[in-house]
C-alpha positions in Angstrom: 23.0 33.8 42.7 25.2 35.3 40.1 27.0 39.1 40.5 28.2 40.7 38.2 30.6 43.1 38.4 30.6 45.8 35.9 33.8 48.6 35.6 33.6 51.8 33.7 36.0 54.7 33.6 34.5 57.5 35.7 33.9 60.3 32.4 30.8 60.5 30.5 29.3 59.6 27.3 29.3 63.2 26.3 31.6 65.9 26.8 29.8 67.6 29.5 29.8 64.7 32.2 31.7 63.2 34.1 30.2 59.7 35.0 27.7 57.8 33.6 24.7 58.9 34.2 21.7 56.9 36.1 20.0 56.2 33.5 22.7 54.9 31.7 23.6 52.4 34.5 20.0 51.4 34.9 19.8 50.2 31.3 23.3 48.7 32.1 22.0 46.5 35.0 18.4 45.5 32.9 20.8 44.6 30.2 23.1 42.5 32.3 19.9 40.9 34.2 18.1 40.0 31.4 20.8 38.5 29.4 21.6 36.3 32.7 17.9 35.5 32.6 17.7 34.4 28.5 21.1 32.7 28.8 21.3 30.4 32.2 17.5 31.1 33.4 19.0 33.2 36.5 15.5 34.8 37.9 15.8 38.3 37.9 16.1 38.6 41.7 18.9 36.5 42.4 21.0 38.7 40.3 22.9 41.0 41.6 24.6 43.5 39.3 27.6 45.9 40.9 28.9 48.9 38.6 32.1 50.5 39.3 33.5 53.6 38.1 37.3 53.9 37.8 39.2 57.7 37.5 40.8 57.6 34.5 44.2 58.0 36.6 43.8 54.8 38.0 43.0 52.9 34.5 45.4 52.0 31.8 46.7 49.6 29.2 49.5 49.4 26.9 51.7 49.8 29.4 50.4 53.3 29.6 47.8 55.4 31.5 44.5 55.5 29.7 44.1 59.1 28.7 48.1 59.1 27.3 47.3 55.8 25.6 43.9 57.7 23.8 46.4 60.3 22.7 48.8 58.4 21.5 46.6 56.4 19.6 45.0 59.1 18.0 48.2 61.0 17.3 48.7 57.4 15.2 45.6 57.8 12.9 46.2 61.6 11.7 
């Protein structure tokens, strides 16, 4: 029985949201299901697929908080 975990930051895909959307994690968890299935012929039922959202607050790397470590980054390629 595999589970699969699955953490995104908790802001859209466009500028008007602010999570991803249910559609969006639906596709995530068929995705994630089926590749299980193709790959190591997990049925479909015994997967269990788990999406987290993370604030952007609580997300970093770099040694820096996400959103500081986007602009920093982009400060870098103008």
């Amino acid at each position: 029985m595999p589970i699969v975990t699955i953490q995104v930051t908790r802001e859209g895909t466009a500028p008007d949201r602010q999570s991803v959307t249910a559609e969006e994690k639906a596709a995530l968890i068929k995705g994630v299901s089926e590749l299980l299935l193709n790959v190591l012929n997990k049925p479909l039922e015994s997967t269990f697929v788990v999406i987290e959202e993370v604030d952007t607050d609580n997300w970093g790397w770099g040694g820096l908080p996400a959103l500081e470590y986007r602009r920093q980054l982009a400060a870098k390629i103008k």
